[in-house]
C-alpha positions in Angstrom: -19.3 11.3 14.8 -17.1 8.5 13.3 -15.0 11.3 11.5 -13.7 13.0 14.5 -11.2 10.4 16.2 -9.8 9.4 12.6 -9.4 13.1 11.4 -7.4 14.0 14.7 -5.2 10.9 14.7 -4.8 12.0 10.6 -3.8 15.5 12.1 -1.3 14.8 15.1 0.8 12.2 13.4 1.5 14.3 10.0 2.2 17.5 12.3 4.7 15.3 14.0 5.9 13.8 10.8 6.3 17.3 9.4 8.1 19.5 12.5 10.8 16.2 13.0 11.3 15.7 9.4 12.3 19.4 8.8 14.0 19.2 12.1 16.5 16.2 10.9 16.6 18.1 7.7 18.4 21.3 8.4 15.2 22.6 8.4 14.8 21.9 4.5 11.4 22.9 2.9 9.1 19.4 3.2 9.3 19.0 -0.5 12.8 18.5 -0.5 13.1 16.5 3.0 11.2 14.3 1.9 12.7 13.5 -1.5 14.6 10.5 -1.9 14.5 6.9 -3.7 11.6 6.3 -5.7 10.3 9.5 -5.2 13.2 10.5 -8.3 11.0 8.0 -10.9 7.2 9.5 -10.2 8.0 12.8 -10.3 9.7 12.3 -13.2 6.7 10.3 -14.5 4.4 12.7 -13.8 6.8 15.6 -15.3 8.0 13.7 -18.7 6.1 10.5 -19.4 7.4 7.0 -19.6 11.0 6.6 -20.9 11.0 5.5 -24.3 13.7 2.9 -23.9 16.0 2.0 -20.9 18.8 4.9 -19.9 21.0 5.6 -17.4 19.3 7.3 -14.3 18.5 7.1 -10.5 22.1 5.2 -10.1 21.0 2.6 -12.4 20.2 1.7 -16.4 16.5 1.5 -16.5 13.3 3.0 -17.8 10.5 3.4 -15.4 7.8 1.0 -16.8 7.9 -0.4 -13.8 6.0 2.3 -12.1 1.9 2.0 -13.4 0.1 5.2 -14.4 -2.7 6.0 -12.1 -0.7 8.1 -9.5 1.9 9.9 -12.0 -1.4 10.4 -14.1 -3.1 11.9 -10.7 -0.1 13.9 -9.9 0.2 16.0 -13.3 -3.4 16.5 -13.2 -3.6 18.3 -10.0 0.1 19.9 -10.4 -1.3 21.4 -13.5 -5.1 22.6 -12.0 -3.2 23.7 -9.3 -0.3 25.3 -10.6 1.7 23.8 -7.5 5.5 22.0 -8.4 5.2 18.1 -8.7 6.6 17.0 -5.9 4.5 19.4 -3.3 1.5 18.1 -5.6 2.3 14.3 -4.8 3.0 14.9 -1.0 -0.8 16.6 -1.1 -2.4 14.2 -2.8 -0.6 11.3 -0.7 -1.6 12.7 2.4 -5.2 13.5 1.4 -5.4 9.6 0.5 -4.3 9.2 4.1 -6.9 11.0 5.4 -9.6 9.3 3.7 -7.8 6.1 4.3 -8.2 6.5 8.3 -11.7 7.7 7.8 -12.5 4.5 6.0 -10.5 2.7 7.8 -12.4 3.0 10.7 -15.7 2.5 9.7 -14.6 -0.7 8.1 -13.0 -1.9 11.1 -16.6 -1.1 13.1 -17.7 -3.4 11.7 -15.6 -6.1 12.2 -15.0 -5.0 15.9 -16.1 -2.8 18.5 -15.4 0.5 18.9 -12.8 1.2 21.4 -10.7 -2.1 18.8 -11.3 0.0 15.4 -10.5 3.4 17.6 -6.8 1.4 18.4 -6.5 -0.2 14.9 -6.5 3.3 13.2 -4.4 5.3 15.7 -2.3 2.4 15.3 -2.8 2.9 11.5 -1.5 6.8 12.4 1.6 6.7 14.3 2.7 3.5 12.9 6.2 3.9 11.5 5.0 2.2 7.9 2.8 5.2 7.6 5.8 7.6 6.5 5.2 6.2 3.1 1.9 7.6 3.1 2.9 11.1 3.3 5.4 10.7 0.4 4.9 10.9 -3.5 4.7 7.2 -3.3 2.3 5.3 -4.6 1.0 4.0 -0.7 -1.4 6.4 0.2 -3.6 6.0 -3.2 -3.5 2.8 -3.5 -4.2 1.8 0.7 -7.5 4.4 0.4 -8.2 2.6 -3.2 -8.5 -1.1 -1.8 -10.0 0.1 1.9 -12.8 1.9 -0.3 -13.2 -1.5 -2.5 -13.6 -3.5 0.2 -15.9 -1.3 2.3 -17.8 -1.1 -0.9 -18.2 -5.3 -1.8 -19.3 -5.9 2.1 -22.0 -3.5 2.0 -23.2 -4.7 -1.5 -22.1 -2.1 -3.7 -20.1 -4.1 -6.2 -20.5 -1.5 -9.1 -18.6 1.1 -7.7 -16.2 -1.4 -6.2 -15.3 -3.0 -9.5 -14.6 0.5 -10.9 -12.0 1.3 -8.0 -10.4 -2.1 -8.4 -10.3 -1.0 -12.0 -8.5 2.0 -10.5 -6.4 -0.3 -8.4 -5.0 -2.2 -10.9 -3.6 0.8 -12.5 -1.6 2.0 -9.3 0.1 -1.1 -8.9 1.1 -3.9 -10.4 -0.5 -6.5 -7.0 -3.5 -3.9 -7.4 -4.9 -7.0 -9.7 -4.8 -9.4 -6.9 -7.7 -7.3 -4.9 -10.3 -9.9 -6.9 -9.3 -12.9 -4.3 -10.6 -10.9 -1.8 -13.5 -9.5 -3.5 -14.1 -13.1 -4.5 -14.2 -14.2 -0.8 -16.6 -11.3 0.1 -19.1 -12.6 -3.3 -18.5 -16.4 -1.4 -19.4 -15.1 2.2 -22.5 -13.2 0.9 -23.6 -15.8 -1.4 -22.1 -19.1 -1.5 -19.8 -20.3 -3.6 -22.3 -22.5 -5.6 -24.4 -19.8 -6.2 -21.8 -17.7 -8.1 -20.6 -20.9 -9.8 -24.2 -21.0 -11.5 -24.3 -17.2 -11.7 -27.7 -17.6 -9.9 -29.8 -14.1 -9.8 -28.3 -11.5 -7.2 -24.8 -12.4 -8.2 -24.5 -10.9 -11.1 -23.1 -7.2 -9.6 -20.5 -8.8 -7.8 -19.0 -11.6 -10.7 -19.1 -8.4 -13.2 -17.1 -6.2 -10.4 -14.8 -9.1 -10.3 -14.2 -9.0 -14.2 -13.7 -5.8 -14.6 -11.0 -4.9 -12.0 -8.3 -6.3 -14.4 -9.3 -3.5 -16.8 -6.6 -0.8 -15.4 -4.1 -3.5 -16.0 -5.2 -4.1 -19.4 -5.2 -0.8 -20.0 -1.6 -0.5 -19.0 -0.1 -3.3 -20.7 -2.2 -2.3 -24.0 0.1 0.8 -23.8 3.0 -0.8 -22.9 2.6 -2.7 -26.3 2.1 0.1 -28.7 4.8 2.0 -26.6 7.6 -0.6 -26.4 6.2 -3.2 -27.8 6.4 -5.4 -25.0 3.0 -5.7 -23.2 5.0 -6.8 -20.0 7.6 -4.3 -19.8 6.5 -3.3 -16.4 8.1 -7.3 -15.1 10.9 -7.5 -17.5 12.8 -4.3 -16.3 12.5 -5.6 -13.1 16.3 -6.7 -14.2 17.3 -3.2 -13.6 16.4 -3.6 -9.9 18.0 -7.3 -9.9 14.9 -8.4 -8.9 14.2 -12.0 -10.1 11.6 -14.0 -9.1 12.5 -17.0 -7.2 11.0 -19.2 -4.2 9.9 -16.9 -1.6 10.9 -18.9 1.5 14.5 -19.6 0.0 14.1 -15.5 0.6 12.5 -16.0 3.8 15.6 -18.0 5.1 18.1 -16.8 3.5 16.9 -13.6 5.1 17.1 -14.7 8.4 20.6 -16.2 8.1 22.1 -12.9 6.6 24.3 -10.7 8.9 22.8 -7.2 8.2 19.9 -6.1 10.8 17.8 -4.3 8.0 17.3 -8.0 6.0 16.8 -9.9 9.3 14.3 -6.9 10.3 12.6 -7.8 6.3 12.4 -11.2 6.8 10.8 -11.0 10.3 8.1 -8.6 8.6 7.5 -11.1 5.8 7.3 -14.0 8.6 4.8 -11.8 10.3 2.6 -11.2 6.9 2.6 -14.7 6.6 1.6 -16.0 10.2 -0.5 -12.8 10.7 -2.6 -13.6 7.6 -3.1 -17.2 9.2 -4.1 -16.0 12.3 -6.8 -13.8 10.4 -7.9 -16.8 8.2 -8.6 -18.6 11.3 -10.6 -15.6 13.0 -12.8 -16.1 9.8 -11.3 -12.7 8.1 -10.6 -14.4 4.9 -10.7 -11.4 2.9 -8.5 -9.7 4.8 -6.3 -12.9 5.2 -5.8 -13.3 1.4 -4.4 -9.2 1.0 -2.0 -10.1 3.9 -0.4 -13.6 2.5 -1.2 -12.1 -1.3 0.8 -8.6 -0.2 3.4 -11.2 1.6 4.5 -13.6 -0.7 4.6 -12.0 -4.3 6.7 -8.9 -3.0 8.9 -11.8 -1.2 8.7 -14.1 -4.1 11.1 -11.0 -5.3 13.3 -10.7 -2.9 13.5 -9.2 0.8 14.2 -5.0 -0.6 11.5 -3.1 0.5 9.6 -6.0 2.8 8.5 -3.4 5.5 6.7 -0.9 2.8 4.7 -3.9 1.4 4.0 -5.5 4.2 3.5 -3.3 6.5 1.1 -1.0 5.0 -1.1 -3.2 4.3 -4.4 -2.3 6.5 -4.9 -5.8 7.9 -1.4 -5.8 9.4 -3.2 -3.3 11.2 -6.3 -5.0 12.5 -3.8 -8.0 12.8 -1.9 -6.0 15.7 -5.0 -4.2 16.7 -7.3 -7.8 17.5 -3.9 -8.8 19.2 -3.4 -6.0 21.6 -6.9 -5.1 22.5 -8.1 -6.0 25.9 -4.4 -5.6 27.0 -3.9 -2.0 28.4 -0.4 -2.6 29.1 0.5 -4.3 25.8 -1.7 -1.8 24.3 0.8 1.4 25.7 3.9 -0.4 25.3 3.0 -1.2 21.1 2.0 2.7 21.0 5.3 3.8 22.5 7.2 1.2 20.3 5.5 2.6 16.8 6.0 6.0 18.0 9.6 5.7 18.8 9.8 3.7 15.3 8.1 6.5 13.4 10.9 8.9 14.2 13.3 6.7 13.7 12.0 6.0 10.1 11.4 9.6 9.3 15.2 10.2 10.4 16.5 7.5 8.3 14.1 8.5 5.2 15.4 12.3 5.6 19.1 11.2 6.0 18.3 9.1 2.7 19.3 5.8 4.4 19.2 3.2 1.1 17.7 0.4 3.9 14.5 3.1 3.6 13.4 2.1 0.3 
């Protein structure tokens, strides 16, 4: 059954994740290992609502608009069915994404592939050091099974449901939006592009899919406005984070010039995105290309903070390593023992609250 190899891979890397992460932590309950950085705004999103004006907290004078609802919103929900604290609620619900995520992940990637290729793309998917964010209250592991179901959905023609989970995906974060390029691609490749130009009949599910995936950020901004009154509150306190938005390859150089390791190891990351996602355009994956140099250049249009989290857990960085490896035994053990010595290495750093982490 296809649910068996992702379930396992699902199972060994979080037991692994869990036993060294309490190990580095003085054996510290998970919850509290595993709290650090960002993990401070949603839980206190999902505990008090969004700030009504800029404070100081978290080290910094900010408000957390930046953060969109659909997660903190998911969190409370369950915290309060289940009567579990917030921050045990948000590693659960994280890691029960993941699960799904690997599930889907692999029966998307059968069929783009053969077996034994989508069996190496999702245990590489498991161990891979990026997939510590998907056990955290982050907003990764939601948002990775949102877009992986949307797209599953659009290439085997169910464009309803996929338009409501990239309504869904635009709520979770703020590049969730961006998921209509690729969903646009899919609607070219199944129909032509001249076909959906002259909304031709048979088109009609996926152009209304399309339209309505903007809806969660509508939705967001609409409260924004009668909250703040600033409908883009979520970009302009993007100050507080001295992010500003600039050329992405003055970042992309600039990174590479720079003397610390951590914004070298960013900017090599962002370089990969970015030649990974050409590779895949030229292997005809356009869908897959466009998240890739999407999930690439706006996060690097920003700046090179938190380079590896975007870019690395996006899925197709995944089937990007996985097409490169496959047929290569040797290659193929060496990149596993590489990502496995990585993942421990990222969940010491994360538990010894390393700022290079976030």
């Amino acid at each position: 059954m296809s649910i068996i190899f992702p379930v396992a891979a699902f199972l060994m890397s979080r037991v692994l994740l869990m036993l060294y992460a309490q190990q580095t932590s003085a054996n510290l309950p998970l919850s509290e290992a595993l709290y650090h950085a960002d993990v401070f705004w949603y839980h206190s999103l999902a505990e008090n609502g969004y700030d009504s004006e800029p404070k100081a907290q978290m080290f910094i004078y900010a408000a957390n608009w930046a953060f969109f609802p659909l997660y903190p919103m998911a969190v409370r929900f369950l915290a309060n069915v289940s009567d579990m604290q917030i921050p045990i609620t948000g590693i659960v619900l994280s890691n029960t994404a993941f699960a799904f995520t690997l599930v889907l992940l692999y029966r998307y990637t059968l069929q783009l592939t053969d077996k034994p290729t989508a069996q190496i793309i999702t245990a590489l998917m498991a161990i891979s050091p990026f997939s510590l964010y998907y056990s955290l209250m982050y907003t990764e592991g939601l948002y990775t099974v949102l877009m992986i179901a949307i797209m599953l959905s659009a290439k085997n023609n169910r464009w309803i449901t996929a338009g409501i989970l990239g309504a869904l995906l635009s709520a979770t974060r703020v590049l969730g939006v961006m998921i209509v390029f690729p969903l646009l691609a899919i609607a070219v490749n199944q129909h032509g592009f001249k076909q959906l130009l002259k909304v031709r009949t048979g088109t009609e599910p996926a152009l209304f899919a399309i339209m309505i995936v903007p809806l969660g950020l509508f939705a967001y901004m609409l409260f924004l406005y009668d909250f703040t009154g600033d409908a883009l509150a979520f970009m302009h306190i993007q100050w507080a984070w001295a992010r500003e938005l600039h050329n992405p390859l003055v970042y992309l150089f600039g990174g590479f010039i720079n003397d610390r390791g951590w914004i070298n190891y960013n900017a090599l990351l962002a370089l990969s995105g970015i030649t990974g996602g050409i590779y895949l355009w030229r292997k005809q994956l356009e869908p897959e290309a466009l998240i890739l140099l999407i999930g690439t250049f706006i996060p690097l249009s920003t700046g090179l903070a938190s380079l590896q989290r975007y870019v690395g857990t996006l899925f197709p960085f995944m089937i990007l390593i996985g097409l490169l490896i496959r047929n290569r035994p040797l290659l193929t053990g060496a990149t596993f023992l590489l990502f496995a010595f990585l993942f421990l290495f990222y969940v010491w750093s994360w538990t010894h609250g390393h700022w290079y982490m976030i």
